[in-house]
C-alpha positions as semicolon CSV with decimal commas, in nm:
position;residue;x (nm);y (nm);z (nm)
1;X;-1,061;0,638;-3,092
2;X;-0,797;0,329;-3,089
3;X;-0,744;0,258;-2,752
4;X;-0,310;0,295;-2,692
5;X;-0,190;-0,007;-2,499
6;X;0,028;0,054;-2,143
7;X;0,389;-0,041;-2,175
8;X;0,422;-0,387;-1,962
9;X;0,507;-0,328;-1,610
10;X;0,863;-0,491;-1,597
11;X;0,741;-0,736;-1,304
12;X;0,428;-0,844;-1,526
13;X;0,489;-1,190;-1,694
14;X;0,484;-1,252;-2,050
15;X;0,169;-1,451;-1,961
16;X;-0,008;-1,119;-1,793
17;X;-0,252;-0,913;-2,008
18;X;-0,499;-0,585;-1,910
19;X;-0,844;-0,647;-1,790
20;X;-1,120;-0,477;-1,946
21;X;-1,242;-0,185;-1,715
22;X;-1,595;-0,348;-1,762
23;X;-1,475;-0,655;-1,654
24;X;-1,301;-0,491;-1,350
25;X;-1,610;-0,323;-1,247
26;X;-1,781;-0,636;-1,187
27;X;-1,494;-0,738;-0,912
28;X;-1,631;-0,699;-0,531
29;X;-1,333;-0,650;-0,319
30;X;-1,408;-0,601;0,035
31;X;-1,180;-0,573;0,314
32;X;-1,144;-0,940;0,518
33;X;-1,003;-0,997;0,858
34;X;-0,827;-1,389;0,916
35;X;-1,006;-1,497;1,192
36;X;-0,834;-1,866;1,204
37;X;-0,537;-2,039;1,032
38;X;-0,406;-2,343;0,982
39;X;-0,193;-2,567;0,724
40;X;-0,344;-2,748;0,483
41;X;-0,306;-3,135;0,603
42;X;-0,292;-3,217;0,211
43;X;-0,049;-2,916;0,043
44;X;0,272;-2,849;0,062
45;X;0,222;-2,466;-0,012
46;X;-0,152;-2,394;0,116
47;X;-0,272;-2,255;0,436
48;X;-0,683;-2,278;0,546
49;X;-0,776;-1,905;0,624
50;X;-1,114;-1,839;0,782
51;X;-1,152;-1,492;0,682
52;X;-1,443;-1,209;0,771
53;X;-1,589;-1,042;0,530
54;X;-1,805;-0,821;0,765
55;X;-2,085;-1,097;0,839
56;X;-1,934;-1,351;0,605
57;X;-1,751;-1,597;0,716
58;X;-1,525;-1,769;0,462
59;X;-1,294;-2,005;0,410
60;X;-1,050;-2,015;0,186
61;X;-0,708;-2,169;0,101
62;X;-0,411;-1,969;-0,019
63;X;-0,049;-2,051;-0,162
64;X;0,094;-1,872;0,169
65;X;0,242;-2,131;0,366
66;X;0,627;-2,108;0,254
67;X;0,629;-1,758;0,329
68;X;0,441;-1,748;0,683
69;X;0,348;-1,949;0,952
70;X;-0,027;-1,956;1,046
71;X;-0,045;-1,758;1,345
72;X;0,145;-1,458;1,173
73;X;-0,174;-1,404;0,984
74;X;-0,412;-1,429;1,235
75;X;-0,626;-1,076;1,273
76;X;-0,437;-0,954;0,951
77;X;-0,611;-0,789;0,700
78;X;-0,629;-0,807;0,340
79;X;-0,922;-0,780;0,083
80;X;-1,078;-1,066;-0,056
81;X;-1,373;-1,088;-0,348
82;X;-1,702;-1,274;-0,244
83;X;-1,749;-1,248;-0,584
84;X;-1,491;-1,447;-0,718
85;X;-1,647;-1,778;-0,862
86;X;-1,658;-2,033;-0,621
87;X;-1,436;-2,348;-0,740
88;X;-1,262;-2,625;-0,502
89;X;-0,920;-2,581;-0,382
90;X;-0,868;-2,874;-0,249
91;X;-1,180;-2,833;0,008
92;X;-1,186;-2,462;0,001
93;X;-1,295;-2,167;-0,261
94;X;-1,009;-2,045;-0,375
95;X;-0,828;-1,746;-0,207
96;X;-0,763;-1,406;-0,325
97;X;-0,542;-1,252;-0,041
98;X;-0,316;-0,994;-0,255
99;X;0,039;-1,031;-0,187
100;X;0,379;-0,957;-0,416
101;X;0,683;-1,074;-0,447
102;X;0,941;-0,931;-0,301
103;X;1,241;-0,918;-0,604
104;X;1,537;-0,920;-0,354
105;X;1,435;-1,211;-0,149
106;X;1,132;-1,363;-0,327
107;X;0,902;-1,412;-0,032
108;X;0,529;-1,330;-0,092
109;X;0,429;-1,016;0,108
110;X;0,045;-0,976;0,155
111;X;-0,116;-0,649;0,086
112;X;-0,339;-0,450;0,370
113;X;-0,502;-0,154;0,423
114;X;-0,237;0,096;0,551
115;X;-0,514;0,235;0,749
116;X;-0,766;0,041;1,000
117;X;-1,066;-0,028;0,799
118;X;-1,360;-0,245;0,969
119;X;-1,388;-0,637;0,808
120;X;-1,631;-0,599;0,547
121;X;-1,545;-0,264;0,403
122;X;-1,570;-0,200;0,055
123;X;-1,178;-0,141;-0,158
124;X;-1,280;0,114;-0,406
């Protein structure tokens, strides 16, 4: 049976294609709480996140840092993949923390459980 492609969301860019559910199934996303922040002394648009991943501790950089200052993050929660390949980000693996943009006003608003959920809980 063909498989019938989904009709582009309109906020998807051009760019933007559909994973595989194969591939998707081979994500870990787990829930992370930022333990520390700080700017990145050598970006512009980075901030240095030490996140828990329920006894993990990462750290990670992430294009936040026009859109909040450091301490606004601090015992947020967002999810985060410890299996995400590990590259350098200027020092750091590479962050994941989900955010949007907001049409109206274009700032980048991070996604979090709407519920408590303990640092190191799986997203399913």
């Amino acid at each position: 049976m063909a498989e019938t492609p989904l009709p582009a969301s309109p906020q998807a860019s051009p760019a933007a294609s559909l994973v595989q559910y194969d591939d998707f199934t081979k994500l870990e996303l787990r829930v992370a709480t930022v333990v520390e922040c700080k700017t990145h002394p050598n970006a512009d648009k980075l901030l240095v996140l030490q996140i828990d991943l329920g006894g993990e501790r990462r750290q990670i950089c992430a294009g936040l840092r026009q859109h909040y200052a450091p301490e606004q993050l601090v015992g947020s929660r967002s999810s985060s993949s410890p299996t995400s390949p590990a590259a350098d980000a200027r020092g750091s693996k590479p962050g994941n923390a989900p955010g949007r943009t907001d049409a109206a006003g274009g700032k980048v608003i991070v996604v979090s459980p709407s519920e408590p959920a303990a640092a190191g809980s799986k997203v399913s």
